[in-house]
C-alpha positions in Angstrom: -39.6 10.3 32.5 -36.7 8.0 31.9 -35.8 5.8 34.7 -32.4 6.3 36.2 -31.0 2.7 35.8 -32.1 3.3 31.9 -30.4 6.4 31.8 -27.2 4.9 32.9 -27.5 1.9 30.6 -28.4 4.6 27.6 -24.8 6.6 28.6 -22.6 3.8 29.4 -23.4 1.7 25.8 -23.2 5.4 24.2 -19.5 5.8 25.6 -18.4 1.9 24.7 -19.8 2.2 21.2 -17.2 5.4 20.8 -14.3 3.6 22.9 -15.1 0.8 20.6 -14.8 3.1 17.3 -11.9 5.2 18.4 -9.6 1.9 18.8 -11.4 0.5 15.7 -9.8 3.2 14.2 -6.7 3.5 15.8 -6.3 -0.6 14.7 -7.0 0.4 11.2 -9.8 -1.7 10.9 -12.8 1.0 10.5 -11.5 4.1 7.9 -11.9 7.3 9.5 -14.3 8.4 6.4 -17.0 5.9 7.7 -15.7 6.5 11.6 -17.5 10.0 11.6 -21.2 8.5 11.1 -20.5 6.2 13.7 -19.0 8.6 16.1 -22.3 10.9 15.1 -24.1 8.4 16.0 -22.5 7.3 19.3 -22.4 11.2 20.0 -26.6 11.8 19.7 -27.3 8.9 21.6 -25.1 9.8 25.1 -26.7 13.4 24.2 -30.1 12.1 23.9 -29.5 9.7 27.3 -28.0 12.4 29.3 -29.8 15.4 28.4 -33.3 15.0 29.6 -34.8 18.2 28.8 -34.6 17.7 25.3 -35.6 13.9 25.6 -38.4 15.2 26.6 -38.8 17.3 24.5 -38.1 15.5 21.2 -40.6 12.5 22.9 -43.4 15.5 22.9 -42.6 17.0 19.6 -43.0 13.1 17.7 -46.1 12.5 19.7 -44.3 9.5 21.5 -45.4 8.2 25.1 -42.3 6.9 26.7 -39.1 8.7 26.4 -37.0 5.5 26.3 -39.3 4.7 23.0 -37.8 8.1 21.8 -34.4 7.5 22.4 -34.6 3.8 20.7 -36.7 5.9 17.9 -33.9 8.0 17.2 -31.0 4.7 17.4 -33.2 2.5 15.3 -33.7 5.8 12.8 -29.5 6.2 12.9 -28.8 2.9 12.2 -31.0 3.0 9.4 -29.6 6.1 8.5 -25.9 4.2 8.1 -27.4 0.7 6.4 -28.7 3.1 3.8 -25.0 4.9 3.6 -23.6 1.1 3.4 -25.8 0.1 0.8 -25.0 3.5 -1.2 -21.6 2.4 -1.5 -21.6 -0.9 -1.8 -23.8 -0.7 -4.9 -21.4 2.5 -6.1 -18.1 -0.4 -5.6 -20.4 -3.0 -7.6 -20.7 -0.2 -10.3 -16.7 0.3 -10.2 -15.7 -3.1 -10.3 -18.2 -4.7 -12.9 -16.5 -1.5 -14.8 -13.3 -2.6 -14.1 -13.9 -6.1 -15.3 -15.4 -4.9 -18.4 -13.0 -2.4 -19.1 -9.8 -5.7 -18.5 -11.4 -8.0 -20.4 -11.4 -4.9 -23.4 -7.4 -4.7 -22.3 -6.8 -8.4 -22.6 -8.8 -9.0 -25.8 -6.9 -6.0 -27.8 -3.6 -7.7 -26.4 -4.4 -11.3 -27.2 -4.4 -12.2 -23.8 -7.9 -12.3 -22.9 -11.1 -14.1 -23.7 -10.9 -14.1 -27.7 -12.5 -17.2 -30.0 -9.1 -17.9 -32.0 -10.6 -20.5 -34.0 -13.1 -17.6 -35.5 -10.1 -15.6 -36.4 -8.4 -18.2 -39.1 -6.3 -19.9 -36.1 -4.2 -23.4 -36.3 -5.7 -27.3 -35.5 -4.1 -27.5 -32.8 -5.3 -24.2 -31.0 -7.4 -23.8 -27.9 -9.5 -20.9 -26.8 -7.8 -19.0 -24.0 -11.2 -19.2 -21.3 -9.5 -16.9 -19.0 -8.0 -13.1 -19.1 -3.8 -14.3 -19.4 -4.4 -17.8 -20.2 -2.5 -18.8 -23.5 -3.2 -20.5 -26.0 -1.4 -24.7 -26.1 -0.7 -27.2 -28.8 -2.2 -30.4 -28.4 -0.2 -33.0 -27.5 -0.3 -36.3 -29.8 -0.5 -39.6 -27.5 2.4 -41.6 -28.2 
């Protein structure tokens, strides 16, 4: 059996984390794409914390001796959940943008913009490689 003190603390931190979300996203600073897991999440735990029947009934079913181990079982095992969501995307975002990068560098070579060796290519003396994407190419300057 939980204790009641743990109870409260278990439904109270529940509640703030989804106060904390819902004005995260009325802010603009969480999307609401990625607000829905957190919300989810928020939502299972106060269920989990307030329900005890089926506290105690999840803590039998995984074998588990305390039902406070159960309920930090299944916010450790939601937490998880989203790192492994984060981690998703982000390496999907490194895809796109190593794409990207790949794909402007193409743009700025056909262009003569971009990284190109104009020295290969029958340029002048006084020529320098562009080392950047938009950098031109500069005479050098005799010293007086």
């Amino acid at each position: 059996m939980i204790t009641t003190n743990l109870r409260i603390v278990a439904i109270v931190g529940s509640v703030g984390l989804l106060l904390f979300i819902i004005e995260l996203v009325r802010r603009r600073r969480l999307k609401e794409e990625y607000s829905v897991l957190w919300v989810t999440t928020a939502l299972v735990l106060c269920l989990l914390a307030a329900w005890g029947g089926l506290l105690a009934s999840l803590t039998h079913a995984i074998g588990a001796v305390s039902q406070a181990s159960t309920l930090y079982f299944f916010g450790l095992s939601l937490a998880l959940f989203l790192l492994l969501h984060f981690s998703v995307r982000v390496s999907d975002l490194e895809r796109r943008v190593v794409s990207m990068t790949q794909e402007i560098a193409l743009l700025g070579a056909r262009n003569g913009n971009g990284v190109v060796a104009r020295a290969s290519h029958g340029a002048g003396a006084g020529e320098e490689q562009a080392a950047t994407i938009g950098a031109q190419p500069t005479q050098e300057r005799a010293a007086p």
